[in-house]
C-alpha positions in Angstrom: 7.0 19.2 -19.3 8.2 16.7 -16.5 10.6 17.9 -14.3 14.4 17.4 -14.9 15.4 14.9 -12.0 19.6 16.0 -12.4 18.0 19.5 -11.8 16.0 18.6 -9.2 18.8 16.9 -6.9 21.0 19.8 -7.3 18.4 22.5 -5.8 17.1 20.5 -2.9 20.2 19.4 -2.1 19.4 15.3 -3.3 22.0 12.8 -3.3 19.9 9.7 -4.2 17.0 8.6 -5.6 14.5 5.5 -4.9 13.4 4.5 -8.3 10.2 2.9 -6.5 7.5 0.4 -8.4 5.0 -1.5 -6.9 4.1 -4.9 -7.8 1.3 -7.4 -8.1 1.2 -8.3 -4.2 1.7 -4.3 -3.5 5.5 -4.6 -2.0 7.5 -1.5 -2.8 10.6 -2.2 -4.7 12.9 0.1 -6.0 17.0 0.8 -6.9 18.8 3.5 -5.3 20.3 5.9 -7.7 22.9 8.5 -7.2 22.1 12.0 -8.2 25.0 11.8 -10.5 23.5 9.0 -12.7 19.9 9.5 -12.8 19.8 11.9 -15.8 20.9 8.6 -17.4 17.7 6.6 -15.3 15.4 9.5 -16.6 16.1 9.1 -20.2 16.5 4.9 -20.3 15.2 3.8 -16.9 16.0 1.9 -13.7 16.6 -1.8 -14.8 15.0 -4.9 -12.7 14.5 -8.7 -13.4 11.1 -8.9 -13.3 10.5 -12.3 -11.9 12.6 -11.4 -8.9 9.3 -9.5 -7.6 5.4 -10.5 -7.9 4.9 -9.9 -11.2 4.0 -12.8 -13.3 7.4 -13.7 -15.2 10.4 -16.0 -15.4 13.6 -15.4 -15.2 14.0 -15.8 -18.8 11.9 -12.4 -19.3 14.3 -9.8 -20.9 14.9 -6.7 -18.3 12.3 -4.0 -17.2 13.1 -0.5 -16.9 11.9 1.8 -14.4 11.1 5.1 -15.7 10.5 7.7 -13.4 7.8 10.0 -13.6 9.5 13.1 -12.1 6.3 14.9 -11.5 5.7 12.7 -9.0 9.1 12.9 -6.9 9.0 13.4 -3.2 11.8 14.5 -1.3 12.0 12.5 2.4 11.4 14.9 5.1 13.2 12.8 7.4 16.5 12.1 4.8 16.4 14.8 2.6 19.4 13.8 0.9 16.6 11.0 -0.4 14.3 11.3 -2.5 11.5 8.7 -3.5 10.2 8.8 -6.8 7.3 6.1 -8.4 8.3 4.7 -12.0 6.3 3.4 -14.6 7.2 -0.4 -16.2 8.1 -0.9 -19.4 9.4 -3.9 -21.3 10.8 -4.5 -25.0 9.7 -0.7 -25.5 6.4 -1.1 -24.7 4.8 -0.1 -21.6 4.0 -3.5 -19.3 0.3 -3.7 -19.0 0.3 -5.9 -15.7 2.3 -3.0 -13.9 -0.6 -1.5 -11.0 0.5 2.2 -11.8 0.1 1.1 -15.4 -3.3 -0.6 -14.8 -4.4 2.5 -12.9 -3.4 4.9 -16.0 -5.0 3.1 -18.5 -8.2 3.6 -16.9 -7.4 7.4 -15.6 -7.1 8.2 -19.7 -10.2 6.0 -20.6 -12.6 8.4 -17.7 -10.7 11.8 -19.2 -12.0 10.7 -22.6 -15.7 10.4 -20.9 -14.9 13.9 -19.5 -14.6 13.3 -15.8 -11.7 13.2 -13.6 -11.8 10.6 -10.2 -10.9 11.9 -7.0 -9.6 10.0 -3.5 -9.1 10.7 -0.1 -8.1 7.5 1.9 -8.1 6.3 5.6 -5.3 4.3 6.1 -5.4 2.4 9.9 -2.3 1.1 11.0 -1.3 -0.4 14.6 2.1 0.5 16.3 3.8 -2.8 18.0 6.8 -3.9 19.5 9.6 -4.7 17.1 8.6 -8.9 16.9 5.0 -8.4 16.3 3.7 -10.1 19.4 1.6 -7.3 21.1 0.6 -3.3 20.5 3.7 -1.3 21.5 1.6 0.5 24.3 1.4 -1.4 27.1 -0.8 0.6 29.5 -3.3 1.2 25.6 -6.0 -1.2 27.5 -9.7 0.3 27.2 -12.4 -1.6 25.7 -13.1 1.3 24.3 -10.1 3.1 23.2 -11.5 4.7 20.3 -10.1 8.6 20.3 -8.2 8.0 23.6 -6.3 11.4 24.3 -3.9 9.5 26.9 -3.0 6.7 24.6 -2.7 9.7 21.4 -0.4 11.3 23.7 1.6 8.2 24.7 2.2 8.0 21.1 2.8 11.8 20.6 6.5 11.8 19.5 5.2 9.3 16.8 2.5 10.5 15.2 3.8 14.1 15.5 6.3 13.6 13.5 4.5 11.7 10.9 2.1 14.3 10.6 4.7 17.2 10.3 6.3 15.6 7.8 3.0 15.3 5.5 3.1 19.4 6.5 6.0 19.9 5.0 4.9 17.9 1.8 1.8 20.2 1.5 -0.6 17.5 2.2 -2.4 18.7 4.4 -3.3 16.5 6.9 -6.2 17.7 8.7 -6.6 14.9 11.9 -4.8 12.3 13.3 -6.5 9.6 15.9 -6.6 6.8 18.2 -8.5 4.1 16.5 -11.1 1.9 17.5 -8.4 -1.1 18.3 -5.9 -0.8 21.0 -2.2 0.7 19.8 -4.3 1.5 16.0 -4.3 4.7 14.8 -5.2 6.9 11.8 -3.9 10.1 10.2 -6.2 11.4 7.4 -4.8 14.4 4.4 -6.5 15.9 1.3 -7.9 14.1 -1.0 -6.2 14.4 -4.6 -6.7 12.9 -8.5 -6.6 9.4 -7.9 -3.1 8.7 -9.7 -1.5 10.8 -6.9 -3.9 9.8 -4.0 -2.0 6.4 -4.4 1.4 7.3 -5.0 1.3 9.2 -1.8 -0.4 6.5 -0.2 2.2 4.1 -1.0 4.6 6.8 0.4 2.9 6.9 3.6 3.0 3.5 4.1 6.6 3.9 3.8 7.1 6.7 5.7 5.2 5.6 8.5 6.9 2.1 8.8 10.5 4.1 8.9 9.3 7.2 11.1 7.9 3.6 13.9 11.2 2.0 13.7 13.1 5.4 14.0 11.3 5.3 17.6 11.9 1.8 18.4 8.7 0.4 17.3 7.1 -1.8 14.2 3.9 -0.4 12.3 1.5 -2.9 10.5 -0.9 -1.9 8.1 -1.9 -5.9 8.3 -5.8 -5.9 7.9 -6.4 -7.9 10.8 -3.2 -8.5 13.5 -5.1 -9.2 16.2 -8.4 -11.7 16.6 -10.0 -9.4 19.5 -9.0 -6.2 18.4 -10.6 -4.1 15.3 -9.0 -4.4 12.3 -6.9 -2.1 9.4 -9.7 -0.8 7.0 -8.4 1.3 4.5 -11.6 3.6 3.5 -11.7 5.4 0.4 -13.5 8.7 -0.4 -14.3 9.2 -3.6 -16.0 11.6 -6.3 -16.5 12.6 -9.5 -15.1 15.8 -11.4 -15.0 17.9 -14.4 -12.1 17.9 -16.3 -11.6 21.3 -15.2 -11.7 20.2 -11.5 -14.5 22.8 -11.4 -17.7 20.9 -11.0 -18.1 17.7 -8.8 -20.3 15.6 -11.3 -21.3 13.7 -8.4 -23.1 16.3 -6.4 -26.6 17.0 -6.9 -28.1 19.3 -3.9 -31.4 18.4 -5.0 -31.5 15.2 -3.9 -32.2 13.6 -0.4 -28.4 13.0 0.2 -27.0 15.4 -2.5 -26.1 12.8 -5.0 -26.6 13.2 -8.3 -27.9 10.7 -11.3 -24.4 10.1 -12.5 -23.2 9.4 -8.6 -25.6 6.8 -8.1 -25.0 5.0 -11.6 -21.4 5.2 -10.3 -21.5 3.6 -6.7 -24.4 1.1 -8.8 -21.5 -0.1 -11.0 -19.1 -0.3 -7.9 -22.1 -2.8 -5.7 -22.6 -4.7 -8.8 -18.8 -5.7 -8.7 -18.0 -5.5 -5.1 -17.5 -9.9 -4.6 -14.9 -9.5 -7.8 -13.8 -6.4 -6.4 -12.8 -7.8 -2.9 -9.7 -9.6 -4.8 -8.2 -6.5 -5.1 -9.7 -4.9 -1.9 -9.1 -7.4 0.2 -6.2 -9.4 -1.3 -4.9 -11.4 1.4 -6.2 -14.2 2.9 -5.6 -12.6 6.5 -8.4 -9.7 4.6 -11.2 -11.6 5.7 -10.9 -11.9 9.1 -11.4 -8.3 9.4 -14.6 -8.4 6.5 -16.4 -11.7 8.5 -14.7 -11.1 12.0 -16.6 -11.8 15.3 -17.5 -9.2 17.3 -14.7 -7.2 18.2 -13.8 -6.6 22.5 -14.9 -2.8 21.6 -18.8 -4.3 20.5 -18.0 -3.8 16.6 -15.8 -4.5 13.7 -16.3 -1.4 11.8 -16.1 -3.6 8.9 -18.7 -4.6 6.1 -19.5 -8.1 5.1 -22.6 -7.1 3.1 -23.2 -5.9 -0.7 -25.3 -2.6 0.8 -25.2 0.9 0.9 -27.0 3.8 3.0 -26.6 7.4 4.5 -24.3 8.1 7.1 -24.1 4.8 8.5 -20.7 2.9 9.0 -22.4 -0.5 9.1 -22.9 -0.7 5.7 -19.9 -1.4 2.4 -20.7 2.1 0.9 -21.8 5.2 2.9 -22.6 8.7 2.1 -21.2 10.7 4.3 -21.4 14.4 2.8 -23.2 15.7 -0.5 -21.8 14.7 -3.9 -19.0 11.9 -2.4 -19.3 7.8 -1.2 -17.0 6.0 1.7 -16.0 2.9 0.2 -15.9 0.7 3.3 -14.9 -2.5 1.7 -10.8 -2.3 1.5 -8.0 -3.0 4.1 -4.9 -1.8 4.6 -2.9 -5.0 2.4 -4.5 -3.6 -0.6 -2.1 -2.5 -3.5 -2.8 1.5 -3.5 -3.2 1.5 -7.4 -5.4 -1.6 -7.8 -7.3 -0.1 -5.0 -8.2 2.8 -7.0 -8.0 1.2 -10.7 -10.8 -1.4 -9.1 -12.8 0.8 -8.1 -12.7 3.4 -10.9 -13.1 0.3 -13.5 -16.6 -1.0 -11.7 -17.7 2.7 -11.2 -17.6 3.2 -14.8 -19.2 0.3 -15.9 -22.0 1.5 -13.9 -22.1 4.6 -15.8 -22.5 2.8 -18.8 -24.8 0.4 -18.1 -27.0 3.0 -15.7 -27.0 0.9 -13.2 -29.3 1.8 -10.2 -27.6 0.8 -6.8 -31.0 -0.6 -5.5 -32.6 0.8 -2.3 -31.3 2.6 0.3 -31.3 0.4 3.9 -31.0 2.8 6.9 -30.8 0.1 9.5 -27.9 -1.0 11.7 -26.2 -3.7 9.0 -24.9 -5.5 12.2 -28.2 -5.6 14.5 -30.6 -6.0 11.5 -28.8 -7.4 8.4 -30.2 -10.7 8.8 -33.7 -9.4 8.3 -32.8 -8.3 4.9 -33.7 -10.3 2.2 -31.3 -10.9 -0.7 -28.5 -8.9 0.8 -25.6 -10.5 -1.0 -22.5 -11.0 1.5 -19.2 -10.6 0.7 -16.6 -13.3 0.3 -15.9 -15.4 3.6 -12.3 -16.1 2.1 -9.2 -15.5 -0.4 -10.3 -18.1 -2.7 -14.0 -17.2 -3.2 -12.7 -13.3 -4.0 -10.3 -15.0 -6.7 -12.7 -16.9 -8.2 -15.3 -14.1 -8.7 -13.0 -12.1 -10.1 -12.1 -14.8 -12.2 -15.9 -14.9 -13.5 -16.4 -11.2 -14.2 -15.5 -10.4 -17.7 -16.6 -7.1 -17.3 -14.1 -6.5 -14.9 -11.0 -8.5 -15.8 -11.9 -6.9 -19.4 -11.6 -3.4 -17.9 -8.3 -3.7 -15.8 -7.1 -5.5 -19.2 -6.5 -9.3 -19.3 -2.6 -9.6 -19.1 -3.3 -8.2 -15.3 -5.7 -10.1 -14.6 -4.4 -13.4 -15.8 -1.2 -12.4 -13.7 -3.2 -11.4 -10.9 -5.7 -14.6 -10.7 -2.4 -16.9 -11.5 0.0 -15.6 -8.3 -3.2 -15.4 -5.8 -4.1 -18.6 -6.7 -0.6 -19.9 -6.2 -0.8 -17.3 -2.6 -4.4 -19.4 -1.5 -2.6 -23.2 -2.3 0.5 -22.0 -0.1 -1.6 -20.7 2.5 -3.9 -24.0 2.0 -0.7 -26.7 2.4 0.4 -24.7 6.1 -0.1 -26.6 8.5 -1.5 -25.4 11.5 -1.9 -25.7 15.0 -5.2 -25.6 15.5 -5.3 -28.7 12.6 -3.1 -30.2 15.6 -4.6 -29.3 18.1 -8.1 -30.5 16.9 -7.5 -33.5 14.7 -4.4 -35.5 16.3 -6.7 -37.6 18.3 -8.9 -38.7 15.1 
């Protein structure tokens, strides 16, 4: 039985609540409630004009309501007088099937019915800069190689440690947190969880961190690629298989060469077979793929994939197998909407278990040094509009996420690309004014 929200406020000592959804283009919108009246939001919902956020609608759409699912509720650490709480759409009764939480679900209660439960742990890389975005916060963060710099970590100490405390207090267990490979990026990594609650906490951590950096006088970005010299935001996702039961991981097999079993490889087959379609949702902004097809960076690498390949435990490649019985899916960024994030993934994973499909062979070379000498290694997209359009073609897919969200989806990027496309920039100037 969910929890009673009225109840809730009254023992932690909760005066409001954000009713949070997230939309199409991941932003985080929400209404905040008063303790006082959110019995009345719990029973009837949170109510929002749709077309007021990216969700494909006009503003003749009748209202959408909000409801909260109170199992999910997290108290702020840092305002505990707040507490955030994700809410599931619903409109005219019925739940709204372009909603990403919704999306996700569907597909969640689809693998329970095949008997197996999917499990994330993500990577989220995010840079700290000054409050207009010009530079990395840090101005003494200069190495070439700042990757796991304990000066620059420590610079950045009153920062992180308090992120990380917080995520103590929350019970999730945050094991590590590090200087990235760019200069002023970092990364704080926590337990991996059922995939529903992997990206609700995700999208509170996004939140959190953003208000923890501007608590300190600083901005943080999760923008996949900020800088053109600097590595960008990846947003790697660990992922396996499970028993209903949580007992078994269906994806281990310690009889094989990397300890992955039949049902693994079928899985990570389905997820290569989709991964140009898949990079829409991945990679969904057309700053995405200057991280995927990005020069090399001023540390000597990108860290990023831009080929269809997978192998052991090798970074270079768009799926690597770091551990027995789990994959790194290298492909997404940090722009990408936490429950489409998991929902794509999931959806091509498990039409590779249906259809068996084999993830062809194994390549144990350096992507980067050697990936030219590999025939019929299909690349990712080179931009926004390729992604779009590839999803577009695959029925599979688009038939799997369910087509009102995809039609939505495909519809507002589109409209994203053409705005992008009609900007006017100065390099155009600077290049072309003397024609």
């Amino acid at each position: 039985m969910a929890k009673d929200l009225e109840k809730y406020a009254a023992d932690n000592g909760v005066k409001f609540f954000l009713v949070n959804f997230t939309d199409l283009f991941g932003t985080q919108r929400s209404k905040l409630v008063p303790a006082e009246a959110i019995a009345g939001v719990q029973k009837s919902g949170a109510g929002f004009a749709g077309f007021a956020a990216w969700l494909d609608m006009t503003p003749a759409h009748p209202d959408m309501f909000a409801f909260p699912d109170a199992d999910a509720v997290i108290q702020l650490p840092w305002r505990s007088e707040i507490a955030w709480v994700p809410g599931d759409l619903y409109i005219g009764g019925e739940r709204l099937a372009q909603a990403p939480r919704n999306v996700l679900q569907v597909l969640i209660k689809r693998a329970a019915g095949q008997g197996f439960l999917f499990k994330t742990g993500v990577e989220p890389e995010f840079h700290l800069i000054n409050e207009d975005g010009s530079a990395i916060s840090d101005p003494r963060d200069i190495q070439t190689k700042p990757c796991y710099d304990q000066s620059a970590l420590m610079r950045r100490f009153d920062v992180i440690a308090e992120i990380c405390t917080h995520m103590l207090t929350l019970g999730w267990h945050p094991y590590q947190n590090d200087h990235e490979d760019a200069n002023g990026q970092f990364e704080i990594n926590w337990d991996f969880s059922e995939c529903l609650k992997t990206a609700d906490q995700m999208c509170f951590f996004r939140f959190m961190v953003k208000e923890i950096a501007e608590k300190h006088g600083l901005r943080a970005t999760f923008m996949p690629k900020p800088f053109a010299h600097l590595t960008g935001n990846g947003c790697h996702v660990h992922a396996s298989l499970w028993s209903l039961d949580e007992k078994t991981c269906l994806t281990h097999d310690p009889a094989d060469e990397l300890g992955v079993s039949e049902m693994g490889y079928h899985f990570m087959g389905g997820v290569l077979a989709h991964a140009e379609a898949l990079s829409a949702l991945t990679n969904p902004t057309v700053n995405s793929y200057k991280r995927i097809n990005a020069p090399t960076t001023s540390s000597g690498a990108t860290w990023a994939p831009n080929t269809v390949t997978f192998g052991g435990n090798n970074r270079t490649h768009m799926i690597r197998i770091p551990d027995e019985g789990r994959f790194e899916f290298r492909q997404a960024d940090g722009a990408a909407n936490p429950y489409l994030l998991m929902a794509g993934y999931l959806a091509a994973g498990m039409d590779g278990l249906e259809k068996e499909t084999s993830p062809g062979k194994r390549l144990d070379i350096d992507m980067y040094a050697e990936g030219h000498k590999v025939r019929g290694a299909r690349k990712l997209p080179l931009y926004l509009v390729d992604a779009i359009r590839q999803f577009a073609k695959d029925k599979t897919l688009r038939a799997a996420l369910g087509s009102e969200f995809a039609d939505a989806y495909i519809k507002l990027k589109t409209a994203e690309w053409d705005d992008y496309s009609r900007h006017l920039s100065q390099w155009e100037r600077d290049h072309t004014l003397d024609c």
